[in-house]
mmCIF file of the protein (N, C-alpha, C, O) and its ligand, coordinates in Angstrom:
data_MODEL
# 
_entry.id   MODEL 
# 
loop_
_entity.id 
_entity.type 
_entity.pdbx_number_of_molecules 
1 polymer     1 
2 non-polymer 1 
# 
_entity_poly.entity_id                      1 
_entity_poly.type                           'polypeptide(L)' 
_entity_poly.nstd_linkage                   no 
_entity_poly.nstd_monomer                   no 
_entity_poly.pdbx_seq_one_letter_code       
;(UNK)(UNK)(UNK)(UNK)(UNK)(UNK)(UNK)(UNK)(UNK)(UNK)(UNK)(UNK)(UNK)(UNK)(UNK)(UNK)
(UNK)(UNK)(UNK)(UNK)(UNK)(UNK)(UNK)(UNK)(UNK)(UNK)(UNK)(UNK)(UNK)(UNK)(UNK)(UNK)
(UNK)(UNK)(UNK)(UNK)(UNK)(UNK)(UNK)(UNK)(UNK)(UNK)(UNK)(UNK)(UNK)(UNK)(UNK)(UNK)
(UNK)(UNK)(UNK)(UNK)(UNK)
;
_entity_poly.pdbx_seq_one_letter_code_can   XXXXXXXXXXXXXXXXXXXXXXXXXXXXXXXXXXXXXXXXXXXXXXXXXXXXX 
_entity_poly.pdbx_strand_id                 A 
# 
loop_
_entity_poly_seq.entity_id 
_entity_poly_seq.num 
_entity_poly_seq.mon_id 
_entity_poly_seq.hetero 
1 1  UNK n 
1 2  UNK n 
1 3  UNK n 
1 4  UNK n 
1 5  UNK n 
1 6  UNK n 
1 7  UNK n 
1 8  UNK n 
1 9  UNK n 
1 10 UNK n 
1 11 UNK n 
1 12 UNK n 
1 13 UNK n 
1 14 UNK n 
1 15 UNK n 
1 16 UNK n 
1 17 UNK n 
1 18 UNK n 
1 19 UNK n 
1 20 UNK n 
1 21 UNK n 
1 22 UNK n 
1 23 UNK n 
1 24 UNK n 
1 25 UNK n 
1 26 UNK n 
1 27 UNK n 
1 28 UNK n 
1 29 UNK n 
1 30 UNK n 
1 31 UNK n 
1 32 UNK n 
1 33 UNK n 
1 34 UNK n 
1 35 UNK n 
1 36 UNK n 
1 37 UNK n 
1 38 UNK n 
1 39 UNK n 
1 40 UNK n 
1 41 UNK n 
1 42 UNK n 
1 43 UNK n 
1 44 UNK n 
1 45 UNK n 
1 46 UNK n 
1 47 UNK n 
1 48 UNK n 
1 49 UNK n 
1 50 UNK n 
1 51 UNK n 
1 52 UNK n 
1 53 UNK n 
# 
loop_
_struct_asym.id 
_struct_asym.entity_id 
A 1 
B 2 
# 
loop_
_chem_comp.id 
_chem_comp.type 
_chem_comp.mon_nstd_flag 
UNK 'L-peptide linking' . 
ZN  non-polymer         . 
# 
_pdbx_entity_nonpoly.entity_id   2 
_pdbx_entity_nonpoly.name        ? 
_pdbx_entity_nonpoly.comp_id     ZN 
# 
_pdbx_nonpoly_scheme.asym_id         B 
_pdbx_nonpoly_scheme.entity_id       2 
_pdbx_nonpoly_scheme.mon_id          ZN 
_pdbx_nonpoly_scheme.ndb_seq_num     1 
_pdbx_nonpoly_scheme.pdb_seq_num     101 
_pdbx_nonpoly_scheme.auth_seq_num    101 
_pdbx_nonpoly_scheme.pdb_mon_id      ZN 
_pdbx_nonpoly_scheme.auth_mon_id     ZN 
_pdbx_nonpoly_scheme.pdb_strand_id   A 
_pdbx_nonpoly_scheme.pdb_ins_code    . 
# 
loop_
_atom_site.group_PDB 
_atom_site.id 
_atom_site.type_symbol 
_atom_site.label_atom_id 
_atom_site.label_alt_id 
_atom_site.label_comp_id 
_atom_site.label_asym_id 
_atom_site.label_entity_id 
_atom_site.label_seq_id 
_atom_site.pdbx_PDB_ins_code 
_atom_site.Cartn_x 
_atom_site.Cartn_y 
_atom_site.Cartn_z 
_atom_site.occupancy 
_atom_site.B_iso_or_equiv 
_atom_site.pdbx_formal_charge 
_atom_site.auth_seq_id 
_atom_site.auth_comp_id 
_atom_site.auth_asym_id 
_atom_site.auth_atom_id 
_atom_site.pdbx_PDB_model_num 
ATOM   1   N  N  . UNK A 1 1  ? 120.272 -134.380 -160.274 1.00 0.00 ? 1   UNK A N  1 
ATOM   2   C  CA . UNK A 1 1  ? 120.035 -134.957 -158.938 1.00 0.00 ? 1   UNK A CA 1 
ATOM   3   C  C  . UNK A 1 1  ? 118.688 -134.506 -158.381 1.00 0.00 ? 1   UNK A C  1 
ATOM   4   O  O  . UNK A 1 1  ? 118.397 -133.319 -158.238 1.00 0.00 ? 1   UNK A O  1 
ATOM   5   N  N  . UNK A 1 2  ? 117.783 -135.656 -158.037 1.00 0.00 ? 2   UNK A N  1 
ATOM   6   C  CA . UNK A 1 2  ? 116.496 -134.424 -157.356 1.00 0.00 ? 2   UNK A CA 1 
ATOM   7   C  C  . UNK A 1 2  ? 116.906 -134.435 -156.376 1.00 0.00 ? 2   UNK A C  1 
ATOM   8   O  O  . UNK A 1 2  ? 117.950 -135.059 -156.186 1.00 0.00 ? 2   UNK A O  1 
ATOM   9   N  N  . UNK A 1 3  ? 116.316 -133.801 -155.400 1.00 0.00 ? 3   UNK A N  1 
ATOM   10  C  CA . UNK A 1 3  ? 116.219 -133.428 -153.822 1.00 0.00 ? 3   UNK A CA 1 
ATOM   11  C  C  . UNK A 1 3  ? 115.114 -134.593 -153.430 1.00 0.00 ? 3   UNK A C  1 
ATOM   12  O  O  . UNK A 1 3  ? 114.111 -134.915 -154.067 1.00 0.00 ? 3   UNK A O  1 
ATOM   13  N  N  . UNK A 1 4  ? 115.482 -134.984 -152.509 1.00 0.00 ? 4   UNK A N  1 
ATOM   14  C  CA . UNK A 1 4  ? 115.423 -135.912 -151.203 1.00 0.00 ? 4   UNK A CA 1 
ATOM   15  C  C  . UNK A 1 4  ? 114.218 -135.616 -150.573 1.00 0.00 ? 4   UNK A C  1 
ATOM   16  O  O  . UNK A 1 4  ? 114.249 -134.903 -149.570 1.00 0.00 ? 4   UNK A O  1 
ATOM   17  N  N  . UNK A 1 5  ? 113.380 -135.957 -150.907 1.00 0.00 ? 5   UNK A N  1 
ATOM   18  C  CA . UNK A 1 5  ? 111.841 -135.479 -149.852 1.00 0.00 ? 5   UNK A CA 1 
ATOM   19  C  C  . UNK A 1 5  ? 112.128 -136.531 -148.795 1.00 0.00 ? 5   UNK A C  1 
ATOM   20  O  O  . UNK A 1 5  ? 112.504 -137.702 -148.757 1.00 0.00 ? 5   UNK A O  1 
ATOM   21  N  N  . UNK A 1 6  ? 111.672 -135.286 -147.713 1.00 0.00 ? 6   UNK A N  1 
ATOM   22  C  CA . UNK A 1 6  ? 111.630 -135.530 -146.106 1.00 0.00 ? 6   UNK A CA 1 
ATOM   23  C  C  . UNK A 1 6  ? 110.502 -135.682 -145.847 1.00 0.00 ? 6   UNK A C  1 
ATOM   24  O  O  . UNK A 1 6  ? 109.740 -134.898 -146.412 1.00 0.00 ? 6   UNK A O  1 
ATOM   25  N  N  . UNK A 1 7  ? 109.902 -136.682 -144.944 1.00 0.00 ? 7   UNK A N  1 
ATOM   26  C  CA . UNK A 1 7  ? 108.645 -137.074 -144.500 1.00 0.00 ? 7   UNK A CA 1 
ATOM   27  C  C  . UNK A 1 7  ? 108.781 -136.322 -143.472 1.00 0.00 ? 7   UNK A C  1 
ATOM   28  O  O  . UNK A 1 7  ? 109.631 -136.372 -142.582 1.00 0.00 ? 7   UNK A O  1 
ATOM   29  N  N  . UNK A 1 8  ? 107.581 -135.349 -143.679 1.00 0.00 ? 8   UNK A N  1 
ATOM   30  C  CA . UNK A 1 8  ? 107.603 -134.546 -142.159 1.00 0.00 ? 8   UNK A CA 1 
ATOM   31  C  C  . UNK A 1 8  ? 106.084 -134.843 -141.311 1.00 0.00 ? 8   UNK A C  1 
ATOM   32  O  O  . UNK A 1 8  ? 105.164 -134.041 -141.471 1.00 0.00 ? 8   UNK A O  1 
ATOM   33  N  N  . UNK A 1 9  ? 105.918 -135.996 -140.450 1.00 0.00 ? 9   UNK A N  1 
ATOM   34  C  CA . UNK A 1 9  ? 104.862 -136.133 -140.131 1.00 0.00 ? 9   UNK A CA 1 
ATOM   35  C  C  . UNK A 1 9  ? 104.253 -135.210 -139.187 1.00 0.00 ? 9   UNK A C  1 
ATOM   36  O  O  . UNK A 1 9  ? 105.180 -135.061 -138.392 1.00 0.00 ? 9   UNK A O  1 
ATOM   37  N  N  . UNK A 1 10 ? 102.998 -134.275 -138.629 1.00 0.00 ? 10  UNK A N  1 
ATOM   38  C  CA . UNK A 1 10 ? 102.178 -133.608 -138.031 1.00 0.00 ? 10  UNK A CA 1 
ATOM   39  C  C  . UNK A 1 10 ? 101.621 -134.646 -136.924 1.00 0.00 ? 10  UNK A C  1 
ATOM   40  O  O  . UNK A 1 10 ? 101.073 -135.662 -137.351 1.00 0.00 ? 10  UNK A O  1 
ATOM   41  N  N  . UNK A 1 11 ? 101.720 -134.469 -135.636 1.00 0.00 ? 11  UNK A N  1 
ATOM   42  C  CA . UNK A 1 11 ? 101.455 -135.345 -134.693 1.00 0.00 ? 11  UNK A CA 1 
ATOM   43  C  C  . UNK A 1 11 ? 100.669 -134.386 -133.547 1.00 0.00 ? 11  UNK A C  1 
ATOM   44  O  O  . UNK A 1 11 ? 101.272 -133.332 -133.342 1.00 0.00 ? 11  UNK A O  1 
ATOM   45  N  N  . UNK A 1 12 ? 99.528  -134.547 -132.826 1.00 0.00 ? 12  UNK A N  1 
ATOM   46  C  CA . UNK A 1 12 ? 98.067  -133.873 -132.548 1.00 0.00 ? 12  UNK A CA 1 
ATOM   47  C  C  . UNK A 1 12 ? 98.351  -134.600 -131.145 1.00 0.00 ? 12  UNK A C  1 
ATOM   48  O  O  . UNK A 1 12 ? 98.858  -135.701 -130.930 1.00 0.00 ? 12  UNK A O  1 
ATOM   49  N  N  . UNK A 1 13 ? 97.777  -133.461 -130.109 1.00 0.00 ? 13  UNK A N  1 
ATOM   50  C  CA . UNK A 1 13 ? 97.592  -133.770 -128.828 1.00 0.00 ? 13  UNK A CA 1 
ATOM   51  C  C  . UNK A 1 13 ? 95.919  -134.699 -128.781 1.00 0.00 ? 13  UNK A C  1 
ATOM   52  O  O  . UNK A 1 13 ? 94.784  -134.470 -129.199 1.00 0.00 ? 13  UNK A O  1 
ATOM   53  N  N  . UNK A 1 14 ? 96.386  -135.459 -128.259 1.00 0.00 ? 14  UNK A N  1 
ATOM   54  C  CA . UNK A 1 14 ? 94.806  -136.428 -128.165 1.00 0.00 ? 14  UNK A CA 1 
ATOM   55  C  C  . UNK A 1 14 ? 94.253  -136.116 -127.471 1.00 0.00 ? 14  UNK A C  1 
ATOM   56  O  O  . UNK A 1 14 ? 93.046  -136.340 -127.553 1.00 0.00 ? 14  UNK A O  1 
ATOM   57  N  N  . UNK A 1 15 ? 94.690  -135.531 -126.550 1.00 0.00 ? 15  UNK A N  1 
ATOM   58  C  CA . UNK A 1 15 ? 93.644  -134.552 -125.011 1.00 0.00 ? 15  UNK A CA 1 
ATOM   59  C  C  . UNK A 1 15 ? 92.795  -133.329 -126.088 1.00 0.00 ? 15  UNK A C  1 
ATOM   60  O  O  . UNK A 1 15 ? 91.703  -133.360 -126.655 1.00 0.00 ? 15  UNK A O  1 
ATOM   61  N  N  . UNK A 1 16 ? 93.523  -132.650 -126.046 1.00 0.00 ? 16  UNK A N  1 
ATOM   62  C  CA . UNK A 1 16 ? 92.597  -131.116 -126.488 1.00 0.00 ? 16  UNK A CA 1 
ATOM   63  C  C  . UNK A 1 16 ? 93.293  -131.149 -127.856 1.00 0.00 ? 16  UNK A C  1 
ATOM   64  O  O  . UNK A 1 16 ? 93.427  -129.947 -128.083 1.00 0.00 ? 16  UNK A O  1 
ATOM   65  N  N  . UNK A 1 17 ? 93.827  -131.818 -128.926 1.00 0.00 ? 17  UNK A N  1 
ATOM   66  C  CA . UNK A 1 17 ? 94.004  -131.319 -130.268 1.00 0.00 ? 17  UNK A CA 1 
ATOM   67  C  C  . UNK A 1 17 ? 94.052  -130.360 -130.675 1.00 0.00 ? 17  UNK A C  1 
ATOM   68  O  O  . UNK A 1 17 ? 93.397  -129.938 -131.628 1.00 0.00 ? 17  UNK A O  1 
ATOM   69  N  N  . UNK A 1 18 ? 95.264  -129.497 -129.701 1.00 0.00 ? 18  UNK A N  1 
ATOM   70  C  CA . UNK A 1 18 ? 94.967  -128.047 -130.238 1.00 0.00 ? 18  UNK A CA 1 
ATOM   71  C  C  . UNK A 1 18 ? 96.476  -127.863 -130.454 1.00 0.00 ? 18  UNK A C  1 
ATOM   72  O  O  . UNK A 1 18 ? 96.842  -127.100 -131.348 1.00 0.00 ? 18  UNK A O  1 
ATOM   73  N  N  . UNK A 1 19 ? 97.648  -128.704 -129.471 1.00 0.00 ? 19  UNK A N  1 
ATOM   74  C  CA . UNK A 1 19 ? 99.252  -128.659 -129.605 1.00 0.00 ? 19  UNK A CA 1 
ATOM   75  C  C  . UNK A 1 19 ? 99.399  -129.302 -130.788 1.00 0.00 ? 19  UNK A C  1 
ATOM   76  O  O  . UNK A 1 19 ? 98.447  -130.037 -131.047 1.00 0.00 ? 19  UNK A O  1 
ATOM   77  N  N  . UNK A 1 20 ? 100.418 -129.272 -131.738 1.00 0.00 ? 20  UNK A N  1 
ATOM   78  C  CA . UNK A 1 20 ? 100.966 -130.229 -132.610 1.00 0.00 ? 20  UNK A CA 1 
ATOM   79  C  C  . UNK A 1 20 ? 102.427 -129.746 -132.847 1.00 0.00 ? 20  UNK A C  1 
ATOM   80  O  O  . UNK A 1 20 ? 102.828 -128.582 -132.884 1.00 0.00 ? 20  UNK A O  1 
ATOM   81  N  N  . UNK A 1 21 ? 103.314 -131.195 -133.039 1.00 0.00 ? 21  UNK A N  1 
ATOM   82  C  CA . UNK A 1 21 ? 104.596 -130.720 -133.398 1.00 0.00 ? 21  UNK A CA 1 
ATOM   83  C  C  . UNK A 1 21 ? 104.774 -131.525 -134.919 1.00 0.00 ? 21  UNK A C  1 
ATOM   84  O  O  . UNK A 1 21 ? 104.052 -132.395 -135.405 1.00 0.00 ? 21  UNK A O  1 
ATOM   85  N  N  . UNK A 1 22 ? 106.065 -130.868 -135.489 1.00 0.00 ? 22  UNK A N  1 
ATOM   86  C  CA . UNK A 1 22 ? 105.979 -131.785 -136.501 1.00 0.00 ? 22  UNK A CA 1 
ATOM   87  C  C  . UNK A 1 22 ? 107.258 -132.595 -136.229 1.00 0.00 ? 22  UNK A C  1 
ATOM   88  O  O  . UNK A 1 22 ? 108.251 -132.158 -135.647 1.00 0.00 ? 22  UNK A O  1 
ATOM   89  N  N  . UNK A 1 23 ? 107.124 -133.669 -136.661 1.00 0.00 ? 23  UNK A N  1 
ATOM   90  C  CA . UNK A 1 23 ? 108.294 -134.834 -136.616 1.00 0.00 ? 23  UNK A CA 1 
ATOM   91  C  C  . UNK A 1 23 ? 108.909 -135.298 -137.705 1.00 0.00 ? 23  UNK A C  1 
ATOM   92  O  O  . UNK A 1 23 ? 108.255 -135.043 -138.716 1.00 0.00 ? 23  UNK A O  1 
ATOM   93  N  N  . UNK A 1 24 ? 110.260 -136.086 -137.985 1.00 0.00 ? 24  UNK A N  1 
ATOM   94  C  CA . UNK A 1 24 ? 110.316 -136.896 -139.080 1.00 0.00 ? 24  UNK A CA 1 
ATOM   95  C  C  . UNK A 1 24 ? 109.846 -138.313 -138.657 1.00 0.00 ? 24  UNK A C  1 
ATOM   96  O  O  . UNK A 1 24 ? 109.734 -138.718 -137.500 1.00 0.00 ? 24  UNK A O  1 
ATOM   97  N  N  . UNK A 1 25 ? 109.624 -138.902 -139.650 1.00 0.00 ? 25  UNK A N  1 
ATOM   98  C  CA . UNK A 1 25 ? 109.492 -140.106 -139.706 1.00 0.00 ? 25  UNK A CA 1 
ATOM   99  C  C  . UNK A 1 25 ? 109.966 -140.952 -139.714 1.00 0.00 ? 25  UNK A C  1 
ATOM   100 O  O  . UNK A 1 25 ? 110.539 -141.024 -140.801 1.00 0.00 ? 25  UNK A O  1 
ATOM   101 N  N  . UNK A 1 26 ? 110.240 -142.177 -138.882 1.00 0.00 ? 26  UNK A N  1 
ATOM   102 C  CA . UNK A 1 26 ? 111.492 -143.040 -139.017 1.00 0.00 ? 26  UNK A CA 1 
ATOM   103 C  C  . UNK A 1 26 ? 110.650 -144.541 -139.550 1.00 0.00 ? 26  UNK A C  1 
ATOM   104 O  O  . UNK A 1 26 ? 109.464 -144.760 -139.794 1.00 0.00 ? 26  UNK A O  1 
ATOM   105 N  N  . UNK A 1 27 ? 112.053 -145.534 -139.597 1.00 0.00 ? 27  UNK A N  1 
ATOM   106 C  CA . UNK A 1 27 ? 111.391 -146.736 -139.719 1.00 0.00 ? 27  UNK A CA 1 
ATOM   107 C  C  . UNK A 1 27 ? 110.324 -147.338 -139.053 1.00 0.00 ? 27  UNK A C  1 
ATOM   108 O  O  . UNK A 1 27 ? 109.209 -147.817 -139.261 1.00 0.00 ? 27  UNK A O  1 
ATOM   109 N  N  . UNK A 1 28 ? 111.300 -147.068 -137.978 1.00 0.00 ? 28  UNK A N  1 
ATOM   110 C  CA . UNK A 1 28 ? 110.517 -147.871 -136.472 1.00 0.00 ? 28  UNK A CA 1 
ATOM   111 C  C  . UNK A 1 28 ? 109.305 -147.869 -136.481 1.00 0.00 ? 28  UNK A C  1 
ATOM   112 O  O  . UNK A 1 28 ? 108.582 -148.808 -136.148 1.00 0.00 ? 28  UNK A O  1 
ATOM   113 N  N  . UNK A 1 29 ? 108.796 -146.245 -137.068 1.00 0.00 ? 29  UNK A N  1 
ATOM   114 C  CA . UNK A 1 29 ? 107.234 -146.076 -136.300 1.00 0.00 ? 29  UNK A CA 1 
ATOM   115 C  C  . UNK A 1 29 ? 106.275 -145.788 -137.343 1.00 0.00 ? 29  UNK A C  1 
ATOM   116 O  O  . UNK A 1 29 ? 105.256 -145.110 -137.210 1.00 0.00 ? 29  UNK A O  1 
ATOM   117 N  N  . UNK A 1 30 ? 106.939 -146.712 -139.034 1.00 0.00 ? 30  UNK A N  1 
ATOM   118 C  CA . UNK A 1 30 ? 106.265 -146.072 -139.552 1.00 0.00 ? 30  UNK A CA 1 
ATOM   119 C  C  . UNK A 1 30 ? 104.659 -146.430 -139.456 1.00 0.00 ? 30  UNK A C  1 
ATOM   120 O  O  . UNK A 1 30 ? 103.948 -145.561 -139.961 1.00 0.00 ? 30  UNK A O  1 
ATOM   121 N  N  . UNK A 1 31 ? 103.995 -147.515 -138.918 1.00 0.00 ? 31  UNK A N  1 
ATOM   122 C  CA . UNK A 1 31 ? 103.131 -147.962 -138.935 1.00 0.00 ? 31  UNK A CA 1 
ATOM   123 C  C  . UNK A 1 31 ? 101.738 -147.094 -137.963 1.00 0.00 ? 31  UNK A C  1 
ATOM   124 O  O  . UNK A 1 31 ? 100.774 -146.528 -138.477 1.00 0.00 ? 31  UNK A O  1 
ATOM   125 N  N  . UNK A 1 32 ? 102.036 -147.228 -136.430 1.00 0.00 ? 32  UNK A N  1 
ATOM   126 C  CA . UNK A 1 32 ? 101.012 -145.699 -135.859 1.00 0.00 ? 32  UNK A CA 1 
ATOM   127 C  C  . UNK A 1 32 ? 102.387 -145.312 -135.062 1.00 0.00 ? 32  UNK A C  1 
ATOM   128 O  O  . UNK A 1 32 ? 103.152 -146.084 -134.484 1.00 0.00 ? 32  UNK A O  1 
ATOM   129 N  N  . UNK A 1 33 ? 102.504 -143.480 -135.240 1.00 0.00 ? 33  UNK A N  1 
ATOM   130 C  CA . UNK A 1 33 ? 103.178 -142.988 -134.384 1.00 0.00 ? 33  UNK A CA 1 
ATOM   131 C  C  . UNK A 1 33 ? 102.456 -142.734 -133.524 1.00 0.00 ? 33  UNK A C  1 
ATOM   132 O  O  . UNK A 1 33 ? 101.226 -142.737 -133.548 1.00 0.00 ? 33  UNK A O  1 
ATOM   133 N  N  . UNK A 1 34 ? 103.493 -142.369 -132.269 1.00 0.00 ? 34  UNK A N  1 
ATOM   134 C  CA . UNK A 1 34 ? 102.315 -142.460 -131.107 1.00 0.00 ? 34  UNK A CA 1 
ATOM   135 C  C  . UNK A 1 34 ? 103.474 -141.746 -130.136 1.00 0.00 ? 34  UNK A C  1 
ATOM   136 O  O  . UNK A 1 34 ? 104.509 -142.397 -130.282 1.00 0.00 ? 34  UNK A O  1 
ATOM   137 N  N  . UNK A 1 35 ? 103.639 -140.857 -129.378 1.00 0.00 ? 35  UNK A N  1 
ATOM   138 C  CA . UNK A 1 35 ? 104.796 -140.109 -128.744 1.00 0.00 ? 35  UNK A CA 1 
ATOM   139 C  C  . UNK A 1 35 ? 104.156 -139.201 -127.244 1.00 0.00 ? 35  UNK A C  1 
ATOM   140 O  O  . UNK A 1 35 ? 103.310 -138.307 -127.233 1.00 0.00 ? 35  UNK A O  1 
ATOM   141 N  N  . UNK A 1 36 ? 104.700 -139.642 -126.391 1.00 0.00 ? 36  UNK A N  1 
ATOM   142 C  CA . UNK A 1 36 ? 104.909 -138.746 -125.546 1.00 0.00 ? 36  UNK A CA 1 
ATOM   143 C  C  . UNK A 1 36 ? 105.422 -137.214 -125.427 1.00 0.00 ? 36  UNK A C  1 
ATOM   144 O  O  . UNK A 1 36 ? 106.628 -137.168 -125.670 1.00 0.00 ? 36  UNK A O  1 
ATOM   145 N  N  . UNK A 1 37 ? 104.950 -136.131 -125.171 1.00 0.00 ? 37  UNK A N  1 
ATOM   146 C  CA . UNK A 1 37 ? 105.369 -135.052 -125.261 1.00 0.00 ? 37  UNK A CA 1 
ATOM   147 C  C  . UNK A 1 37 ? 104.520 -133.971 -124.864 1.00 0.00 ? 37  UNK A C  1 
ATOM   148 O  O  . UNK A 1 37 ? 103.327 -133.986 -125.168 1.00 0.00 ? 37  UNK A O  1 
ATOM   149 N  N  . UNK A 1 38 ? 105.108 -132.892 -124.110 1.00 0.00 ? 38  UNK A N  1 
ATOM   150 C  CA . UNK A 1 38 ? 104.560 -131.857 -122.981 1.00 0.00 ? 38  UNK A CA 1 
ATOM   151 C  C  . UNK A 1 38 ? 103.665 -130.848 -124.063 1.00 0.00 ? 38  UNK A C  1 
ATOM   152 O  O  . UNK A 1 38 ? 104.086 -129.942 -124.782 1.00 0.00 ? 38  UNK A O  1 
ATOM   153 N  N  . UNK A 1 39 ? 102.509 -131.278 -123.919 1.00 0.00 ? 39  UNK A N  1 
ATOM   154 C  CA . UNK A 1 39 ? 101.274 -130.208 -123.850 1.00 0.00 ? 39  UNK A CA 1 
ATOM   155 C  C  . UNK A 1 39 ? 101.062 -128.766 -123.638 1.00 0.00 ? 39  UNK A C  1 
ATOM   156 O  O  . UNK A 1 39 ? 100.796 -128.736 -122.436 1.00 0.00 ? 39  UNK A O  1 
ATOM   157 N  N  . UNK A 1 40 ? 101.027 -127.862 -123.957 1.00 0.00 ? 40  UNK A N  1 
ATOM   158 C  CA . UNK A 1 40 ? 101.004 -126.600 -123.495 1.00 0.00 ? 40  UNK A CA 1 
ATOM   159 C  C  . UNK A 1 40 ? 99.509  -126.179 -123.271 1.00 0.00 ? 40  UNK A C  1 
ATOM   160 O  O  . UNK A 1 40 ? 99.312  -125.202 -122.549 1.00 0.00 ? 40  UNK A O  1 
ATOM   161 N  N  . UNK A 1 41 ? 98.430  -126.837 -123.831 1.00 0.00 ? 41  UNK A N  1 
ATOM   162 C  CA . UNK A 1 41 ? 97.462  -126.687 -123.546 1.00 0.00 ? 41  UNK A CA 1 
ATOM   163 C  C  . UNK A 1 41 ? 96.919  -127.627 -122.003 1.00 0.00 ? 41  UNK A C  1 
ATOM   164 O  O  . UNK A 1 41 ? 95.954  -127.358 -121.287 1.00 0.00 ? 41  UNK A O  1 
ATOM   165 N  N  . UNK A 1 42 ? 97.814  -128.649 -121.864 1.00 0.00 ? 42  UNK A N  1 
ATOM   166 C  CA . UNK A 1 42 ? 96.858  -129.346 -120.954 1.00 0.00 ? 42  UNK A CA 1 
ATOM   167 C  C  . UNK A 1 42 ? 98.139  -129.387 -120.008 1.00 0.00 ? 42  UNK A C  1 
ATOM   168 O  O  . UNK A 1 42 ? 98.431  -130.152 -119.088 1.00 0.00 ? 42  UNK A O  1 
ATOM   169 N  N  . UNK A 1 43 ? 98.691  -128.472 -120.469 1.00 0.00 ? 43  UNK A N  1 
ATOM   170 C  CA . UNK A 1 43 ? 99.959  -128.477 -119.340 1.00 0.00 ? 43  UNK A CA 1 
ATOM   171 C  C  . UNK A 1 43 ? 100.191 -129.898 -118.677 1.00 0.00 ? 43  UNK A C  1 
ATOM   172 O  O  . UNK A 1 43 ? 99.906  -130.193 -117.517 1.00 0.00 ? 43  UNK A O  1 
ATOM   173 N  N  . UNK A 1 44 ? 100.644 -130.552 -119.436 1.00 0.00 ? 44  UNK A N  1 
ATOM   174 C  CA . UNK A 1 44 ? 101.501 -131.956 -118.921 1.00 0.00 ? 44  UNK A CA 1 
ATOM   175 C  C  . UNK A 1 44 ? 101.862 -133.343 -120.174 1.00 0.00 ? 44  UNK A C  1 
ATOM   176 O  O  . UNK A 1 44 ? 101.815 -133.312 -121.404 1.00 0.00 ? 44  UNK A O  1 
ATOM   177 N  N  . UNK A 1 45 ? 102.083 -134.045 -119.581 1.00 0.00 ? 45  UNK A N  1 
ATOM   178 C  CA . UNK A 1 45 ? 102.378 -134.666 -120.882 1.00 0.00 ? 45  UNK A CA 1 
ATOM   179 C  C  . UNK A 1 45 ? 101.868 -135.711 -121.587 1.00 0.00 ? 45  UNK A C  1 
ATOM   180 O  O  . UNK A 1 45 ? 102.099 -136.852 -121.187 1.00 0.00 ? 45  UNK A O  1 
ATOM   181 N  N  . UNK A 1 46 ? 101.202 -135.526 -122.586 1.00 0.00 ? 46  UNK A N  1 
ATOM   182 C  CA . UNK A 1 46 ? 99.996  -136.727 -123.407 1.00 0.00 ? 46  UNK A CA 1 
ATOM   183 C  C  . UNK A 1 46 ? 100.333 -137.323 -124.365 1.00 0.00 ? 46  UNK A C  1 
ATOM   184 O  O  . UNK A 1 46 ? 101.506 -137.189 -124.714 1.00 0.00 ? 46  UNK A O  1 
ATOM   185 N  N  . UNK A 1 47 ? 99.688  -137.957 -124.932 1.00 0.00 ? 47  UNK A N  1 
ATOM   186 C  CA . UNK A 1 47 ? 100.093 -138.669 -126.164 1.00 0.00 ? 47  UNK A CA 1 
ATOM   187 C  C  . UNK A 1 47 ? 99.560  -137.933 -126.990 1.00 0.00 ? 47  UNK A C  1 
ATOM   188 O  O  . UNK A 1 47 ? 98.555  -137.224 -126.963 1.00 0.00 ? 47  UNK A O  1 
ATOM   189 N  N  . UNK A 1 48 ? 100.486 -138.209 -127.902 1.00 0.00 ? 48  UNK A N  1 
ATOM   190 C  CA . UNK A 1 48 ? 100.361 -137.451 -129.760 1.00 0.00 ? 48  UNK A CA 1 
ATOM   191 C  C  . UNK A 1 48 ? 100.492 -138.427 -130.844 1.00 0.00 ? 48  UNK A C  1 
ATOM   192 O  O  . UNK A 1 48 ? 101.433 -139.152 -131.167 1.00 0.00 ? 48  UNK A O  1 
ATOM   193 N  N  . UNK A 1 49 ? 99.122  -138.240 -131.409 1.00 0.00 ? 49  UNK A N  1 
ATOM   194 C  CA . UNK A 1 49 ? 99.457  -138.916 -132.336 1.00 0.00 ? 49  UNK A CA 1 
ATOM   195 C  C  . UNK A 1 49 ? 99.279  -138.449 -133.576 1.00 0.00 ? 49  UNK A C  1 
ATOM   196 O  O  . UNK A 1 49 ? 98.694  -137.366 -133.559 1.00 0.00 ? 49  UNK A O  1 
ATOM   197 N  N  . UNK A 1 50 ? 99.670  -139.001 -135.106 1.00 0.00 ? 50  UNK A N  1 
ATOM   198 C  CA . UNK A 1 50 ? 100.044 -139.277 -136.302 1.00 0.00 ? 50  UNK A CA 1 
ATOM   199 C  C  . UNK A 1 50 ? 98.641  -138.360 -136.486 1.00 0.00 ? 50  UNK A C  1 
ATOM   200 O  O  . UNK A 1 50 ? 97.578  -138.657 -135.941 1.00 0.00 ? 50  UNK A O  1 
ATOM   201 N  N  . UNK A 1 51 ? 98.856  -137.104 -137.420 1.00 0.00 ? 51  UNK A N  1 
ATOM   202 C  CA . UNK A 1 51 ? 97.187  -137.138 -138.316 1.00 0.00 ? 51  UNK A CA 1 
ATOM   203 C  C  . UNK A 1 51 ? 97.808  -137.293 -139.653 1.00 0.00 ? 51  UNK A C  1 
ATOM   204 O  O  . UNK A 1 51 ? 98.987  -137.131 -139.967 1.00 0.00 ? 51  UNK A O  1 
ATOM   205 N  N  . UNK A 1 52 ? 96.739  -137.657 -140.418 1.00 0.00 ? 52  UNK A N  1 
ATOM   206 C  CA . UNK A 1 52 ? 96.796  -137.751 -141.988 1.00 0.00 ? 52  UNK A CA 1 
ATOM   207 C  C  . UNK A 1 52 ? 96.328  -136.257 -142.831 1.00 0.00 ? 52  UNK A C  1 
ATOM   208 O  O  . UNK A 1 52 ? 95.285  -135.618 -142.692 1.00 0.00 ? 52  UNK A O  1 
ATOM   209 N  N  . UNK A 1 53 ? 96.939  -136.111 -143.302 1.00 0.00 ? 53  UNK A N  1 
ATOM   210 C  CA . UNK A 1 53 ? 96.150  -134.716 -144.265 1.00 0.00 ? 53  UNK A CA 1 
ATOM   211 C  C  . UNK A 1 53 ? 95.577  -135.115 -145.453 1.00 0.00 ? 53  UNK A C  1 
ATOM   212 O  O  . UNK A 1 53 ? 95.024  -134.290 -146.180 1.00 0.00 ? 53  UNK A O  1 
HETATM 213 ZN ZN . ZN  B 2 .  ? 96.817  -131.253 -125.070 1.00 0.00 2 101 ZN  A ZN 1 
# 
């Protein structure tokens, strides 16, 4: 049986690119993720998006 690789996407504060969380990946979004979520650098809440490695 192999093991199941999980898409774990890395998603970047677009303000100051310094927060990142990591996410899974779903259908929905596989095309641009794009997410709301609280900043610790810019203290409030920005968009994050998708980086590529
Ligand atoms: Zn930020």
């Amino acid at each position: 049986m192999a093991t199941k690789k999980k898409k774990r996407t890395k998603v970047v504060c677009t303000a100051c690119k310094k927060t990142s969380y990591f996410t899974n990946k779903t259908k929905q979004v596989e095309d641009k993720l794009e997410m709301s979520k609280f900043c610790k650098e810019c203290k409030k809440h920005t968009t994050f998006k998708e980086v590529k490695r």
